[in-house]
N, C-alpha and C positions, 0 to 999 in steps of 0.2 A: 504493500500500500504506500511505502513510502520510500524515495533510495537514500540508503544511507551515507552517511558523511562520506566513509571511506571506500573505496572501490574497488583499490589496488588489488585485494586477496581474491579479486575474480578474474576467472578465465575469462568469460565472458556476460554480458547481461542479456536475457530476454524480458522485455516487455512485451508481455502478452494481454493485452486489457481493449477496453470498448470504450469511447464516451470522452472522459477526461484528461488523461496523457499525462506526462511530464509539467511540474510547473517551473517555472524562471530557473528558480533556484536548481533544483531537480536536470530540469533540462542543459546547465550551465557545467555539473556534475558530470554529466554523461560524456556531453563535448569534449572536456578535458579530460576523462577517463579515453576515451577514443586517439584523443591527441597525442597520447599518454604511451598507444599502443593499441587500446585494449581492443576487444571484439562487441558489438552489439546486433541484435534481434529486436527490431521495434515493429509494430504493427499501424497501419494506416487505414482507415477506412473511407466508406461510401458518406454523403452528403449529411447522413445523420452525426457525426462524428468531428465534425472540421474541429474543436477544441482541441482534440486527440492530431489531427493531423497538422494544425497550426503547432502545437509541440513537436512534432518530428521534424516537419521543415524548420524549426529553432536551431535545433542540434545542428542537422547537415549543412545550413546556413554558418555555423561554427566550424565544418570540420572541412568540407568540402571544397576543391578549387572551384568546383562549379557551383557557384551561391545561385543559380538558376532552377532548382530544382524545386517545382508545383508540389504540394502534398494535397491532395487531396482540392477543394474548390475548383471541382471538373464536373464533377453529378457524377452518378454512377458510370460504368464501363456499358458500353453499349451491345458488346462482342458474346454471344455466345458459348464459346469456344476459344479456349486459355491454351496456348503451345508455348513449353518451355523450350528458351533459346539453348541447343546445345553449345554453345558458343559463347556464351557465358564464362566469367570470370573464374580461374582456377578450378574447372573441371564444374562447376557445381550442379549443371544440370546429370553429372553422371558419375556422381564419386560418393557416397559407395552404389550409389541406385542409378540406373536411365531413367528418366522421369522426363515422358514426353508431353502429356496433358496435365493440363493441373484444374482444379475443378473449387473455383469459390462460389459464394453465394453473393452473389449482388457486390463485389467489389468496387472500389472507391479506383480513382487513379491518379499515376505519376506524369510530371509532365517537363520535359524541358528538352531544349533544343538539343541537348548531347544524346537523350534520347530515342530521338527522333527516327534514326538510321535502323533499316529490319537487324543487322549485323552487329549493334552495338554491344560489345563487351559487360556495358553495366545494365542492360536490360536481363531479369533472369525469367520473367512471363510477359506475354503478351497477347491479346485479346487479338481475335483474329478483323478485328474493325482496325487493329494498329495502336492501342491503347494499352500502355504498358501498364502495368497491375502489380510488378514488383521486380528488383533489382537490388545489384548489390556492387559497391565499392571497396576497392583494396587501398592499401601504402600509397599507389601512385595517385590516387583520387582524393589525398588527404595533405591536407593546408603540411602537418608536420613530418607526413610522410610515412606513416604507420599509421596502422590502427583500420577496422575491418565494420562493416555495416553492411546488413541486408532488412529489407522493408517490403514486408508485404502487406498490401494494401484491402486483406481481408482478415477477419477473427474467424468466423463463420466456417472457413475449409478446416477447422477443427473438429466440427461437427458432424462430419462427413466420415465415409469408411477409412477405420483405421490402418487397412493396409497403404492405403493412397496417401493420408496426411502424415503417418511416421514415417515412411519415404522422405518426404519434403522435407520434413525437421529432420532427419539423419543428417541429409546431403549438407542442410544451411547450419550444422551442428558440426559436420565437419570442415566446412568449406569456415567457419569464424575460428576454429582452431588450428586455419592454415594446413588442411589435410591431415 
């Protein structure tokens, strides 16, 4: 419910929540934990959500060279149909799992012009309307140079069969401890 002062003693952080997100302080924490090194798992959502999505675009606003990056203030994903980019940063669409669809419930989306490209490295799903839905950043995509973040922009694919969603979380479980 709340992150604690210190950070250091973690591998990495998952925020997995709905609604409210990170606050100032909280979200200020994270930044420098990330800058720091560290690895994080933050979650985004659809149109109901923007508080929660206005906190993650805080963070990567902090961590990020590309301070361009939309969270969420898109309306829902229009796309039916979610294909995970194999091509994707350090294996993540395939390490330890292939995970070729990915299957949310009314997803929120990402938006910025690095984006943009079907081929792009930081995209890790995308709606087959072209609307990225989640993505993840390494060392080179970070102001200090270290430090690891993936966003995905639904809660909801938890809800879903657990053979399909522990896949996801393996792959974005390994791919934040650098394989």
């Amino acid at each position: 419910a709340v992150v604690p002062e210190d950070l250091s003693q973690y591998s990495s952080i998952w925020e997995v929540e709905a609604y409210e997100g990170f606050d100032e302080g909280e979200s200020q924490r994270v930044a420098d934990y990330i800058l720091d090194g560290g690895s994080v798992y933050m979650t985004g959502e659809r149109p109901c959500c923007e508080q929660l999505n206005d906190s993650v675009e805080r963070v990567l606003d902090s961590v990020l060279f590309d301070e361009d990056v939309q969270v969420g203030d898109a309306g829902d994903s229009p796309s039916s149909q979610f294909l995970v980019n194999p091509e994707a940063l350090d294996d993540l669409a395939v390490n330890p799992n292939v995970i070729e669809y990915f299957h949310p419930s009314a997803p929120g989306r990402l938006q910025s012009a690095a984006l943009s490209g079907v081929s792009s490295r930081n995209v890790f799903v995308r709606g087959d309307q072209g609307d990225v839905v989640a993505a993840a950043w390494r060392d080179n995509d970070m102001l200090s140079r270290q430090g690891r973040v993936v966003v995905i922009m639904d809660i909801d694919y938890l809800g879903g069969p657990v053979e399909e969603y522990s896949q996801v979380i393996e792959n974005v479980a390994t791919y934040l401890n650098r394989g």
